[in-house]
N, CA, C and O atoms as a GROMACS GRO file, in nm:
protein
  608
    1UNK      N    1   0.085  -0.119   0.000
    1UNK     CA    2   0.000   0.000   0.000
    1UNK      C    3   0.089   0.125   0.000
    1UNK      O    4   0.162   0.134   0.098
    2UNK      N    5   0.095   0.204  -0.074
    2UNK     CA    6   0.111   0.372  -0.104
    2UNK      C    7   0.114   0.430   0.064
    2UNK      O    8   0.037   0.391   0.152
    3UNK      N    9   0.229   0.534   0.082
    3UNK     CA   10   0.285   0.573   0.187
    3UNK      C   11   0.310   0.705   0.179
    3UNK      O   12   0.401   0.755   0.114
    4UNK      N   13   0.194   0.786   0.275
    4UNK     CA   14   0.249   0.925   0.260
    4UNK      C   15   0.349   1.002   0.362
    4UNK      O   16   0.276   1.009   0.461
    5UNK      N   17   0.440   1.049   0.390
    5UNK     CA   18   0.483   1.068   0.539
    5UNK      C   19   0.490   1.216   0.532
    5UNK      O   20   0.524   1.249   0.418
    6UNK      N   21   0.472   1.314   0.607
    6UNK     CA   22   0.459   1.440   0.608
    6UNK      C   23   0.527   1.497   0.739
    6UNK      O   24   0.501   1.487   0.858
    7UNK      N   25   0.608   1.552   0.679
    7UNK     CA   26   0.765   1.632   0.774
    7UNK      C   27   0.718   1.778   0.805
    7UNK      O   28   0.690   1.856   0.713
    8UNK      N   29   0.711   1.804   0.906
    8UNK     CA   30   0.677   1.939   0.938
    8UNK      C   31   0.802   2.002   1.099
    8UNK      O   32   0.870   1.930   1.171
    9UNK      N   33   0.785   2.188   1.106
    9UNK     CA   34   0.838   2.230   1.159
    9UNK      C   35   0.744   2.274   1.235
    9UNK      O   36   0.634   2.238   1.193
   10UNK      N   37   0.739   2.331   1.320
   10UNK     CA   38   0.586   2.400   1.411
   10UNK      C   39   0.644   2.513   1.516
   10UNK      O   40   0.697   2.450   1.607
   11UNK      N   41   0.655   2.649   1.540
   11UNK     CA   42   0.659   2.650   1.666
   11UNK      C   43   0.552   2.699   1.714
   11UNK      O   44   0.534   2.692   1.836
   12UNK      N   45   0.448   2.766   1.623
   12UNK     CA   46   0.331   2.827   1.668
   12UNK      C   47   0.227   2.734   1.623
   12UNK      O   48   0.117   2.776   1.659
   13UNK      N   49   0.219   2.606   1.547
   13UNK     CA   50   0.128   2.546   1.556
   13UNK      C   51   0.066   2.542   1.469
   13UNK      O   52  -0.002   2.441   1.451
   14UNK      N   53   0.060   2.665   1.365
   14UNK     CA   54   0.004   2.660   1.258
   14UNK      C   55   0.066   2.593   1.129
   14UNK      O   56   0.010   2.619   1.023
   15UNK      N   57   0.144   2.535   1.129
   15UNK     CA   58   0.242   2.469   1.018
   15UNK      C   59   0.173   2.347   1.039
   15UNK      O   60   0.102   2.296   0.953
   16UNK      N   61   0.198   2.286   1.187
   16UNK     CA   62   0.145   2.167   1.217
   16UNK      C   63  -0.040   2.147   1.173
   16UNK      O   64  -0.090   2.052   1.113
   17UNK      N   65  -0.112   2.270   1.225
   17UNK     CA   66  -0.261   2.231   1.190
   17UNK      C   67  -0.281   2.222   1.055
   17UNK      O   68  -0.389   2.172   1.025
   18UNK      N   69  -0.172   2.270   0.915
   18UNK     CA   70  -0.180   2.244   0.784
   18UNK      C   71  -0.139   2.068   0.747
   18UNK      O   72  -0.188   2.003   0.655
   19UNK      N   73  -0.031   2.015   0.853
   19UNK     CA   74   0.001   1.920   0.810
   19UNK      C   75  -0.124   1.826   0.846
   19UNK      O   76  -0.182   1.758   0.761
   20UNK      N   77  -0.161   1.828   0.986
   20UNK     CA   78  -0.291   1.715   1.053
   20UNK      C   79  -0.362   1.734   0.931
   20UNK      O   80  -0.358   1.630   0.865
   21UNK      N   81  -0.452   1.862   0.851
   21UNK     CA   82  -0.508   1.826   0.765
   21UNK      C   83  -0.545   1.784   0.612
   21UNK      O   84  -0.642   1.752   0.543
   22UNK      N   85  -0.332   1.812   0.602
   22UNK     CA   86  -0.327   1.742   0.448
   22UNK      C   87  -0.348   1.600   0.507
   22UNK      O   88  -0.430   1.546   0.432
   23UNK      N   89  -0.312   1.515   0.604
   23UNK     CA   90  -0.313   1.393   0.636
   23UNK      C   91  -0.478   1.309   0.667
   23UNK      O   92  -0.518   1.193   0.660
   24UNK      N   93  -0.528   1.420   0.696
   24UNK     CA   94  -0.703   1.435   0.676
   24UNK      C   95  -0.720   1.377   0.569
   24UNK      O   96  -0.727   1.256   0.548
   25UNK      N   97  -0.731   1.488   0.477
   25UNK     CA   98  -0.757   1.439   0.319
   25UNK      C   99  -0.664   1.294   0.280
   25UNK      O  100  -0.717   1.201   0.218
   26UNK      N  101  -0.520   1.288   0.325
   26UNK     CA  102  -0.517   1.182   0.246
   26UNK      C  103  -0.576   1.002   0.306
   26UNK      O  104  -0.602   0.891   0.260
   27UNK      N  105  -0.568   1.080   0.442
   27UNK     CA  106  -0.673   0.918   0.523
   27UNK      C  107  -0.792   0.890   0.474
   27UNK      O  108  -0.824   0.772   0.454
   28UNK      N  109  -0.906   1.036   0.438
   28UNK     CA  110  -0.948   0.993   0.397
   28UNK      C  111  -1.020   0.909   0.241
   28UNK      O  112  -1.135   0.874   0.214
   29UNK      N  113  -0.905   0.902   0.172
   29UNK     CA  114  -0.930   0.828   0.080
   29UNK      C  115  -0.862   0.700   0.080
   29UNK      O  116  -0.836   0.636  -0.021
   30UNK      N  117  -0.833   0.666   0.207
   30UNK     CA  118  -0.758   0.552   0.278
   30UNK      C  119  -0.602   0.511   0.230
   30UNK      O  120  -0.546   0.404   0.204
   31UNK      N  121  -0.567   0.633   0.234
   31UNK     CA  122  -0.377   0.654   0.225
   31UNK      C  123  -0.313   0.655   0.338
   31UNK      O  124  -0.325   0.754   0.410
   32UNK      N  125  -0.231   0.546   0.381
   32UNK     CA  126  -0.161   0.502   0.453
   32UNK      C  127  -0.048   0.661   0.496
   32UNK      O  128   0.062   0.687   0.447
   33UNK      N  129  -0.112   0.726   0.582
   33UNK     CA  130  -0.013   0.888   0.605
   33UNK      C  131   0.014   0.880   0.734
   33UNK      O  132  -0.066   0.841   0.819
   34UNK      N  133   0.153   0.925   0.759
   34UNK     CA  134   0.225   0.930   0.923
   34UNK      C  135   0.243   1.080   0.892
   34UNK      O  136   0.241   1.139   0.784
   35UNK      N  137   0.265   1.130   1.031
   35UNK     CA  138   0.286   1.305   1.056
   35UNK      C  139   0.367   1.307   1.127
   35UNK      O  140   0.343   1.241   1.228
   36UNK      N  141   0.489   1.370   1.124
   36UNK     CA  142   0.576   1.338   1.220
   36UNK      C  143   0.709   1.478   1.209
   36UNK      O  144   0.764   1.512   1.104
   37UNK      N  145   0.726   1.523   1.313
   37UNK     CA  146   0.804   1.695   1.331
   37UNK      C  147   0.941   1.626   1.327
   37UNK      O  148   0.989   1.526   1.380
   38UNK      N  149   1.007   1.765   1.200
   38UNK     CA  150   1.154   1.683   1.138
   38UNK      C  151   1.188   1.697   1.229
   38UNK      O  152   1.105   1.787   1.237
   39UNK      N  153   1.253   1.700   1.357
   39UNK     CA  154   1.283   1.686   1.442
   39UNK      C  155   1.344   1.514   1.480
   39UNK      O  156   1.446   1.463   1.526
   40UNK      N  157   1.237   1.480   1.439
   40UNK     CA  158   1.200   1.315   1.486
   40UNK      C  159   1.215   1.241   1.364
   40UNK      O  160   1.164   1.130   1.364
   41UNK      N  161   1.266   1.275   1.272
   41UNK     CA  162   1.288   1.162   1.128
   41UNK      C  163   1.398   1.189   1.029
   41UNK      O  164   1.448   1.282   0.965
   42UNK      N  165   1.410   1.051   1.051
   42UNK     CA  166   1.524   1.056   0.949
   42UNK      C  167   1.543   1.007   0.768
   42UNK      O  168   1.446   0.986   0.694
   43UNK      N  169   1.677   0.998   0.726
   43UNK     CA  170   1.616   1.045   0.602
   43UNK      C  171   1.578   0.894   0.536
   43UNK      O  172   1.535   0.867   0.424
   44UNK      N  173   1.594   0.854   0.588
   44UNK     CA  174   1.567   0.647   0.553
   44UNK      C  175   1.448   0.619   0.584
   44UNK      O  176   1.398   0.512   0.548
   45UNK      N  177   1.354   0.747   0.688
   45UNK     CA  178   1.220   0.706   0.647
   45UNK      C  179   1.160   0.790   0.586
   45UNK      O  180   1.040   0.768   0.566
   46UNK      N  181   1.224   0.928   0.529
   46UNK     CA  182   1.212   0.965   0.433
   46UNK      C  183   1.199   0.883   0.279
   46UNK      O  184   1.089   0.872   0.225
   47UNK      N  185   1.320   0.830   0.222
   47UNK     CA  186   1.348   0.748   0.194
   47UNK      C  187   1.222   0.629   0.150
   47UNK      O  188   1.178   0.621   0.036
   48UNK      N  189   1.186   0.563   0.235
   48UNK     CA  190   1.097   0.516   0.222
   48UNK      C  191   0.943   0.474   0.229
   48UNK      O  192   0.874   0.372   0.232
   49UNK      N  193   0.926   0.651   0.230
   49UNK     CA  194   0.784   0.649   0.166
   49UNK      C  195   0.778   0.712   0.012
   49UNK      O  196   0.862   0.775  -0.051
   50UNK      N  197   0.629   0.664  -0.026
   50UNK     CA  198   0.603   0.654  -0.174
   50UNK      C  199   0.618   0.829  -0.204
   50UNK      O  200   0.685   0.873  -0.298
   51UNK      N  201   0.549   0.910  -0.111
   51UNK     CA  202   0.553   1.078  -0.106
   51UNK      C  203   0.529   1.124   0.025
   51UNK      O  204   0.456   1.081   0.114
   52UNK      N  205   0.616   1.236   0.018
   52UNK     CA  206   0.654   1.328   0.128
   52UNK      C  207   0.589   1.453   0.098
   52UNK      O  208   0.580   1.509  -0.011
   53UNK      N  209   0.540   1.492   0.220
   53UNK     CA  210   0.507   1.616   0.258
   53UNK      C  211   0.605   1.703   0.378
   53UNK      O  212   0.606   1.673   0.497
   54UNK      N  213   0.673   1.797   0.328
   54UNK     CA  214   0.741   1.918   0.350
   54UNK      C  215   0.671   2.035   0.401
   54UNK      O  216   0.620   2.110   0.319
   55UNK      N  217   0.658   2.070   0.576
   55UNK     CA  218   0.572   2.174   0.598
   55UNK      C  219   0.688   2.224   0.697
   55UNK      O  220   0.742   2.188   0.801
   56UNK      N  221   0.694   2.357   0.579
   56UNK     CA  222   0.778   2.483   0.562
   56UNK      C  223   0.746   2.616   0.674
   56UNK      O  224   0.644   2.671   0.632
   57UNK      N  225   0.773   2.656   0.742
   57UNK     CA  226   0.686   2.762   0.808
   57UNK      C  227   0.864   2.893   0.767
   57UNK      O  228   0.985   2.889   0.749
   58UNK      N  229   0.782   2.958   0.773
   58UNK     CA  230   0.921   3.058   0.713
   58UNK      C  231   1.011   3.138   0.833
   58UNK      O  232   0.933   3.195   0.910
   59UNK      N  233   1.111   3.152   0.860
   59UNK     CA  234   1.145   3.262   1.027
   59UNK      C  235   1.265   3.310   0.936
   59UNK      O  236   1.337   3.251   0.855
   60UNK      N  237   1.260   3.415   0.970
   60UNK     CA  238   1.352   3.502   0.917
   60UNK      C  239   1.358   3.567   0.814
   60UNK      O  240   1.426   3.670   0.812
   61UNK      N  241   1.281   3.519   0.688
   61UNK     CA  242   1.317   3.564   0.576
   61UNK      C  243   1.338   3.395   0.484
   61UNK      O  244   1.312   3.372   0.366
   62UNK      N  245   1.386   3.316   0.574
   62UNK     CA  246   1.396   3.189   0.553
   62UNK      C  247   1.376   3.029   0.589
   62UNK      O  248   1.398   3.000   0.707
   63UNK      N  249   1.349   2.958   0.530
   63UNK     CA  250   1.301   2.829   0.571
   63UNK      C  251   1.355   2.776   0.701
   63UNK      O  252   1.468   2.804   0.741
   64UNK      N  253   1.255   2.684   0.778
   64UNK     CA  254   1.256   2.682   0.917
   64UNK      C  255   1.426   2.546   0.904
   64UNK      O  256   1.459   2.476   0.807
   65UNK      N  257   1.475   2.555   1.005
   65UNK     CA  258   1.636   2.535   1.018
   65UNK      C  259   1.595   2.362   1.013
   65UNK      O  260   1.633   2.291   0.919
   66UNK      N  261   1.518   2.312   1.123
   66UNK     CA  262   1.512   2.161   1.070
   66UNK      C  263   1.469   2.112   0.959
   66UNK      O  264   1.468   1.989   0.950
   67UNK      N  265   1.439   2.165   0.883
   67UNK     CA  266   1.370   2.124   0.760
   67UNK      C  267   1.472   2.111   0.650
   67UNK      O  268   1.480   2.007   0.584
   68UNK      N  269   1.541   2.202   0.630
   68UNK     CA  270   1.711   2.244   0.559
   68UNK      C  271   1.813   2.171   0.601
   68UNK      O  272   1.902   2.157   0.518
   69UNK      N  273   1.833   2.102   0.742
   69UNK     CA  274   1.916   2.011   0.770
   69UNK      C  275   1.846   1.874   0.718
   69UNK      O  276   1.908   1.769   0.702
   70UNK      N  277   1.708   1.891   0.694
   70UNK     CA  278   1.636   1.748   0.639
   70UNK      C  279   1.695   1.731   0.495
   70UNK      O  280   1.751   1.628   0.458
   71UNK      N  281   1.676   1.838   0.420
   71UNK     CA  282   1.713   1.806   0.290
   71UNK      C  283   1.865   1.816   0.262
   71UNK      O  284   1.904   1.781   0.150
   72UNK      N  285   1.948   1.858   0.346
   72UNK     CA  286   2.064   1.819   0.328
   72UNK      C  287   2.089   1.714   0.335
   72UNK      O  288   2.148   1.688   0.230
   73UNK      N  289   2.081   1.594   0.417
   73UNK     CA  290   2.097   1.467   0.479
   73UNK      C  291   2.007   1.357   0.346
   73UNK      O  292   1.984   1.238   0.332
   74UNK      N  293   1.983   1.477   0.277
   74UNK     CA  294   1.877   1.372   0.185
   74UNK      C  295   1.961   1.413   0.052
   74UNK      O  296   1.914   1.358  -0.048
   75UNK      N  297   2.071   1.493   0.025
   75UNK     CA  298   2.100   1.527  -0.068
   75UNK      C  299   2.219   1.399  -0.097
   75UNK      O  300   2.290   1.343  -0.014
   76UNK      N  301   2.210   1.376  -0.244
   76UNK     CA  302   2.278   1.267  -0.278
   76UNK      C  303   2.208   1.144  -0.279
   76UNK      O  304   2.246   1.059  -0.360
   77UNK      N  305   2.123   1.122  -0.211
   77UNK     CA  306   2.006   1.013  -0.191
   77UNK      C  307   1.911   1.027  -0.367
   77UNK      O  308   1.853   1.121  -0.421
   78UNK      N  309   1.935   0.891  -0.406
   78UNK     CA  310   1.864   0.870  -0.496
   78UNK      C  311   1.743   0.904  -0.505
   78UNK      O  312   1.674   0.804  -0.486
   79UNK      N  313   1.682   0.992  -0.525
   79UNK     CA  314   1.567   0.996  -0.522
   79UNK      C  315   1.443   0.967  -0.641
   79UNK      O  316   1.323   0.965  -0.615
   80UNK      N  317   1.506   0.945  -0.783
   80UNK     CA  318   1.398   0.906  -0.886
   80UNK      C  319   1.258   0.944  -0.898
   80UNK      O  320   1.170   0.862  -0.923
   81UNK      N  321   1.234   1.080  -0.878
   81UNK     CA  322   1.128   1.139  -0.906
   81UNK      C  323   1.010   1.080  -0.838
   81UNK      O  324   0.913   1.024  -0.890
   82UNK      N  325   1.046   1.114  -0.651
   82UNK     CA  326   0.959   1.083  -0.586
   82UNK      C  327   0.888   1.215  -0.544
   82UNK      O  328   0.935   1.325  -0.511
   83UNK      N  329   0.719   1.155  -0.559
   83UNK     CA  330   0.632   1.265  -0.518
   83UNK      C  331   0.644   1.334  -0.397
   83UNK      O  332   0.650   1.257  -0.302
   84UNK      N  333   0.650   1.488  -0.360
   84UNK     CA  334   0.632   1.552  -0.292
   84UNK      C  335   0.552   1.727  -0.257
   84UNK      O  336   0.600   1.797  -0.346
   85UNK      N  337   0.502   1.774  -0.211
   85UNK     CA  338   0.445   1.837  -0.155
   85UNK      C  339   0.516   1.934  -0.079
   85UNK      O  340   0.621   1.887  -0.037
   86UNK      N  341   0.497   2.041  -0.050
   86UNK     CA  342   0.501   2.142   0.028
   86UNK      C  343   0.433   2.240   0.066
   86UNK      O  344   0.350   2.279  -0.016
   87UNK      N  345   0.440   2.308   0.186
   87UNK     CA  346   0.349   2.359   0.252
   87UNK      C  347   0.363   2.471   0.368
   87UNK      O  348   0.422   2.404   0.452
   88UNK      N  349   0.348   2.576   0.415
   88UNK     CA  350   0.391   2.610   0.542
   88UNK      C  351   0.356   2.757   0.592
   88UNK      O  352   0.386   2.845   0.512
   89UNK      N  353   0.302   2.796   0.704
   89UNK     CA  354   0.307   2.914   0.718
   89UNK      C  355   0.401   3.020   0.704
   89UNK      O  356   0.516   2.998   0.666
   90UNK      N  357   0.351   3.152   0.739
   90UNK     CA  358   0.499   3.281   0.740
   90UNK      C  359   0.406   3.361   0.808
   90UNK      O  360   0.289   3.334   0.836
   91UNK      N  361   0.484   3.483   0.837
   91UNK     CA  362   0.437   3.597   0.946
   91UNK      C  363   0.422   3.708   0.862
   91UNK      O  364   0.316   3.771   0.847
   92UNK      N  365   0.558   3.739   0.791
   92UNK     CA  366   0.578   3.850   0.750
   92UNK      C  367   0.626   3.865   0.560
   92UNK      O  368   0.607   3.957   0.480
   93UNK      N  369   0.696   3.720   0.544
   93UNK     CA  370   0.760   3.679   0.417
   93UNK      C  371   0.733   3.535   0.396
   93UNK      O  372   0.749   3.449   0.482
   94UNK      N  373   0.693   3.515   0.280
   94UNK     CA  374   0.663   3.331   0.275
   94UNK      C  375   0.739   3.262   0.185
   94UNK      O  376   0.700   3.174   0.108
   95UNK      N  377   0.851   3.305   0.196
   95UNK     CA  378   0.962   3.287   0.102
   95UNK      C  379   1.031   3.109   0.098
   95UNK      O  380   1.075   3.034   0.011
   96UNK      N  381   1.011   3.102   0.232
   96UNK     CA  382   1.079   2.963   0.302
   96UNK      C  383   1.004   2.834   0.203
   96UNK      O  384   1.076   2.774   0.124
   97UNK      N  385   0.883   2.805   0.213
   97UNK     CA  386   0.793   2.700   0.148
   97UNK      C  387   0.838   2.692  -0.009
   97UNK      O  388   0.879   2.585  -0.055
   98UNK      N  389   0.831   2.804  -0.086
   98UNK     CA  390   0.865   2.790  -0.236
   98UNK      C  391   1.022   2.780  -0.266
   98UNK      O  392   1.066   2.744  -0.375
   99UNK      N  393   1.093   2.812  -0.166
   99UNK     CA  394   1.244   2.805  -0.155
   99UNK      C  395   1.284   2.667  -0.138
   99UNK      O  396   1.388   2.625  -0.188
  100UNK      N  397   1.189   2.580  -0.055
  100UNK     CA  398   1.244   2.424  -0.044
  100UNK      C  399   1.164   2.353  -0.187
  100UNK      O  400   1.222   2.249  -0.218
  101UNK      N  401   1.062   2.381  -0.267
  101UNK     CA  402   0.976   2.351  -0.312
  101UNK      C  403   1.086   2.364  -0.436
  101UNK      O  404   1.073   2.274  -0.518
  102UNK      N  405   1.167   2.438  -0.459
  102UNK     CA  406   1.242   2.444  -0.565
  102UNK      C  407   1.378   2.360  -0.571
  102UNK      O  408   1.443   2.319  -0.667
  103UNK      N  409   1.400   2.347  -0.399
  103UNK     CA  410   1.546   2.282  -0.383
  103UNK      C  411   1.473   2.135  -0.407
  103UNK      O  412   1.552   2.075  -0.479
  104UNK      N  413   1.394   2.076  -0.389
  104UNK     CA  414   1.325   1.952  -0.360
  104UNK      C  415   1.326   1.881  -0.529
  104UNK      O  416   1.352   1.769  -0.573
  105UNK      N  417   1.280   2.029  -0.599
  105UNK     CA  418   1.259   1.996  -0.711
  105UNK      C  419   1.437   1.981  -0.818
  105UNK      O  420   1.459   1.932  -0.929
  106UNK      N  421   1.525   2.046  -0.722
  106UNK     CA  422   1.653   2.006  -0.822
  106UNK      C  423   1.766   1.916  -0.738
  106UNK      O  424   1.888   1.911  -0.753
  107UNK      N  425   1.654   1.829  -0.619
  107UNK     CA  426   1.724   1.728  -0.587
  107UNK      C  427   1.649   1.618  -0.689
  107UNK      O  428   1.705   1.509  -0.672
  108UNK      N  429   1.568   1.611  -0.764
  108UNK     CA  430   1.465   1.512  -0.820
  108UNK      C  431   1.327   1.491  -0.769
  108UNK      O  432   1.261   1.401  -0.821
  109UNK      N  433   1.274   1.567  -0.668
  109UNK     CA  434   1.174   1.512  -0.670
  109UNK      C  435   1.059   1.573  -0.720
  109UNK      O  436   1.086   1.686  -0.761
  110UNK      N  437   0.943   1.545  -0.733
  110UNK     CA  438   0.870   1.565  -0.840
  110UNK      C  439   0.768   1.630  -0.754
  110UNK      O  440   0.699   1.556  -0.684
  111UNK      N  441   0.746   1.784  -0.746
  111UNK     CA  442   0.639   1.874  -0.639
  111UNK      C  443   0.538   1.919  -0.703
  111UNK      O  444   0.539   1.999  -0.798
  112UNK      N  445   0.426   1.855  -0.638
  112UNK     CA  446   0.312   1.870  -0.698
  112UNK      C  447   0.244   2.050  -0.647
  112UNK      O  448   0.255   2.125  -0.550
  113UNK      N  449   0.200   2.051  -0.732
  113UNK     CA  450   0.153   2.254  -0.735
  113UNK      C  451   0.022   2.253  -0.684
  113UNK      O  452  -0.007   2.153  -0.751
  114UNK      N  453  -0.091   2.280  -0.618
  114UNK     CA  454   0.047   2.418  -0.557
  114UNK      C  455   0.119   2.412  -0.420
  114UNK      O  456   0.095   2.344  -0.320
  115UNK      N  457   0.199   2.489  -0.443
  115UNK     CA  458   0.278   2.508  -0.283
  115UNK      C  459   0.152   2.600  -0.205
  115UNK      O  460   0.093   2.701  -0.245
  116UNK      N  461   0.139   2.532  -0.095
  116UNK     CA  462   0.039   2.633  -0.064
  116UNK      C  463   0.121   2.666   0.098
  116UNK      O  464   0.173   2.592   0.182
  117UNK      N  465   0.098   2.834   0.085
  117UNK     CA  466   0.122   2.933   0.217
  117UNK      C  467   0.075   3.001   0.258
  117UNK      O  468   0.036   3.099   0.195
  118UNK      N  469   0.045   2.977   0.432
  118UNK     CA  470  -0.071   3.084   0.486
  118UNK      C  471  -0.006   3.176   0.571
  118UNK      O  472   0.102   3.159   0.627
  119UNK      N  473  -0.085   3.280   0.578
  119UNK     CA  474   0.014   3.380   0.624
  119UNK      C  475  -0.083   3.350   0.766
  119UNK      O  476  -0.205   3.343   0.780
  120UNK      N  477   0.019   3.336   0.853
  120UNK     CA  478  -0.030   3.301   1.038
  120UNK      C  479  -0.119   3.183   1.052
  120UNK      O  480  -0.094   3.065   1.023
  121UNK      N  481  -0.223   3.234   1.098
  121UNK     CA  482  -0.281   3.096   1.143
  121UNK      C  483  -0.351   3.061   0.993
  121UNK      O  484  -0.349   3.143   0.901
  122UNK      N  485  -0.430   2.893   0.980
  122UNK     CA  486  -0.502   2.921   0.859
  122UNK      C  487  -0.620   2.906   0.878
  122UNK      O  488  -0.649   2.809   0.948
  123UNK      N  489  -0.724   2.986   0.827
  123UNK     CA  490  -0.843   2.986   0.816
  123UNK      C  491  -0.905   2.805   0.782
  123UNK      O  492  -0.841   2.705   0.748
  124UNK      N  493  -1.070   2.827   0.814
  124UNK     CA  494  -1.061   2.682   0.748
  124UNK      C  495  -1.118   2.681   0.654
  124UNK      O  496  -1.186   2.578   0.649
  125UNK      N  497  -1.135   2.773   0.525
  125UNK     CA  498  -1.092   2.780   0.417
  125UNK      C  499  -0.962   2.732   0.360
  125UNK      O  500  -0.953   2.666   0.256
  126UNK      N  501  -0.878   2.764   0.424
  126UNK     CA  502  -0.692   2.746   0.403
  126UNK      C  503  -0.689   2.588   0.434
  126UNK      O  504  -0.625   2.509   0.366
  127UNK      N  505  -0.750   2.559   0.523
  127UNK     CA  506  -0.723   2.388   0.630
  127UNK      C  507  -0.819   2.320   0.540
  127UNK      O  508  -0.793   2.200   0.526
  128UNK      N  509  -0.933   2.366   0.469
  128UNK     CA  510  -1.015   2.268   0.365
  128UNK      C  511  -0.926   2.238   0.237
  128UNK      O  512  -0.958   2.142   0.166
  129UNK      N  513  -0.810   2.320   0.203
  129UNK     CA  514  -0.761   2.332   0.077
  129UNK      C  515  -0.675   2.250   0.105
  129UNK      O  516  -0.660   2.161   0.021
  130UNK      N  517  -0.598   2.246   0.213
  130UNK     CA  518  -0.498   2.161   0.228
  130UNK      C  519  -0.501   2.005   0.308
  130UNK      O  520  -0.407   1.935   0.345
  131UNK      N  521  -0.653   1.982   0.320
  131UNK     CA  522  -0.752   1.872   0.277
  131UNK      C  523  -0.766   1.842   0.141
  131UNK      O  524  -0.788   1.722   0.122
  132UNK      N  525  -0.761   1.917   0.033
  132UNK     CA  526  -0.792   1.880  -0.050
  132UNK      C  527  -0.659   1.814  -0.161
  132UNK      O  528  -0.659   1.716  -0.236
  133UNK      N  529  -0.553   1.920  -0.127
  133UNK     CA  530  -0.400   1.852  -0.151
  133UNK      C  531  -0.355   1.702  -0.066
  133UNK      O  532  -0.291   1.612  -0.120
  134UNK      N  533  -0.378   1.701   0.002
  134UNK     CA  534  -0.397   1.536   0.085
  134UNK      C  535  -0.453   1.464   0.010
  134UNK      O  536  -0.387   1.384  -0.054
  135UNK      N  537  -0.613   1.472  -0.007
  135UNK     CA  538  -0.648   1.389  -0.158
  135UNK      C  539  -0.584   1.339  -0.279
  135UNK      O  540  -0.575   1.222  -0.315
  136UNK      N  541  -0.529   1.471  -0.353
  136UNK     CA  542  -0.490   1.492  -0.470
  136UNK      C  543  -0.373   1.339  -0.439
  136UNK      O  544  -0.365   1.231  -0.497
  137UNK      N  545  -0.296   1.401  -0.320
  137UNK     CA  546  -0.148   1.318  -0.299
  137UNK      C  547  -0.222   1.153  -0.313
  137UNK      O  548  -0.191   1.074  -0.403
  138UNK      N  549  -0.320   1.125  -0.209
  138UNK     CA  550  -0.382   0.992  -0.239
  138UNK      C  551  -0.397   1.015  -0.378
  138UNK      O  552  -0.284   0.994  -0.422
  139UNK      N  553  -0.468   1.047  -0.472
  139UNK     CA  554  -0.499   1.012  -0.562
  139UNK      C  555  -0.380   0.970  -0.682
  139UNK      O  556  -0.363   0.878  -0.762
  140UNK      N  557  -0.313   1.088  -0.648
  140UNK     CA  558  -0.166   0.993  -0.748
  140UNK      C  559  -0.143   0.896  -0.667
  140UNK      O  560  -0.198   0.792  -0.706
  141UNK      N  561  -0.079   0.882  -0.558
  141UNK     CA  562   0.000   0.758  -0.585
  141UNK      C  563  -0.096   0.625  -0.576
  141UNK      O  564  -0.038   0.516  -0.570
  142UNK      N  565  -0.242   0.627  -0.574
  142UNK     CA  566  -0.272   0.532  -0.627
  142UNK      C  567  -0.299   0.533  -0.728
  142UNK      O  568  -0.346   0.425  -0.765
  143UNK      N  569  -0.292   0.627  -0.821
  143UNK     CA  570  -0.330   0.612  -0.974
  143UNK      C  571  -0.152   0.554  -1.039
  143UNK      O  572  -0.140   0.450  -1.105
  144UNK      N  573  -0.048   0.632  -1.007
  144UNK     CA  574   0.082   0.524  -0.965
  144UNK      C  575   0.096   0.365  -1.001
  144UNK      O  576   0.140   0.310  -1.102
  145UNK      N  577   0.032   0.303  -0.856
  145UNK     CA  578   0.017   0.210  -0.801
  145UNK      C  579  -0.007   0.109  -0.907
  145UNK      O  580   0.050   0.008  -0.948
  146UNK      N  581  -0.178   0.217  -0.952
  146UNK     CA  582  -0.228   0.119  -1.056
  146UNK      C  583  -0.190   0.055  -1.204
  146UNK      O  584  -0.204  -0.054  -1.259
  147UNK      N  585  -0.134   0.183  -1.238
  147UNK     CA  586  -0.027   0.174  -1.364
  147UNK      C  587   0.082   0.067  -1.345
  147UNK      O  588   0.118  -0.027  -1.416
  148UNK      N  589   0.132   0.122  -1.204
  148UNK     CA  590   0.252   0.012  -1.211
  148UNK      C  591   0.225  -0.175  -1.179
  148UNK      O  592   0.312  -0.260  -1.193
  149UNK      N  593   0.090  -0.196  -1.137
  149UNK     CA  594  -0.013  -0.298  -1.177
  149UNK      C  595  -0.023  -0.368  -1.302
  149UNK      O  596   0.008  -0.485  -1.324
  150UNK      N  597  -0.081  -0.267  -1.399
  150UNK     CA  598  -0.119  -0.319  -1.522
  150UNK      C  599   0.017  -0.349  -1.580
  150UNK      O  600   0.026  -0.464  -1.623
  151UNK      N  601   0.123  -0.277  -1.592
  151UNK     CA  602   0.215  -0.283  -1.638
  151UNK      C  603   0.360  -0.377  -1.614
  151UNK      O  604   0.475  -0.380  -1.660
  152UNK      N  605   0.255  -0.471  -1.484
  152UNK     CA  606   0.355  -0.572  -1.421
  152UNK      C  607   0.335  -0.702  -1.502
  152UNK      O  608   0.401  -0.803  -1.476
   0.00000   0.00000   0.00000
């Protein structure tokens, strides 16, 4: 079964309430999704899920510091155009989310659009949308899945 794992930074919480509900959407179309603060993962279980979710929250001007030591540790790692996602709040500049969204994309992996960024907390307008990118993510990699099915 298709494996979503979704890496997030949090310190105010709102990075994290985007990730619980991309993982919403993708449970509920019964996608096997873990949530888990980079803090706590490494890149081998990075590594081995089917797609990753990247939640970006921006400080400074720039992407949150565990998240950048994530993709370093992942750089050089084969990656073969594995699906990923990004995501993340900002305060003042939301520079951080499309900044990894680009590095992600010239390590190989393949980021599905849009990057979505809320400025502070997110509305649940903002938390329905990023329900709805949870879906999307189920929906490729079982449409994926299935291809790579017929084609076995």
């Amino acid at each position: 079964m298709p494996r979503l794992l979704i890496v997030y930074n949090s310190t105010t919480g709102n990075t994290k309430a985007m990730a619980e509900a991309i993982a919403e959407g993708a449970r509920s179309l019964k996608l096997d999704t873990d949530v888990v603060d980079a803090f706590n993962v490494t890149p081998d279980e990075v590594m081995a899920a089917d797609a990753v979710g990247f939640g970006v929250p921006t400080f400074n001007y720039h992407a949150a510091r565990p998240i950048l030591k994530l993709l370093d540790d992942l750089a050089g790692k084969d990656i073969k155009g594995k699906l990923a996602i990004v995501f993340g709040s900002y305060g003042w500049s939301g520079q951080g989310a499309p900044v990894v969204a680009e590095r992600l994309r010239q390590m190989g992996f393949r980021v599905l659009d849009p990057v979505i960024r809320v400025k502070l907390k997110p509305s649940d307008n903002e938390l329905e949308g990023c329900q709805l990118l949870g879906k999307d993510v189920a929906m490729h990699l079982k449409n994926i899945k299935m291809t790579e099915n017929l084609n076995a």
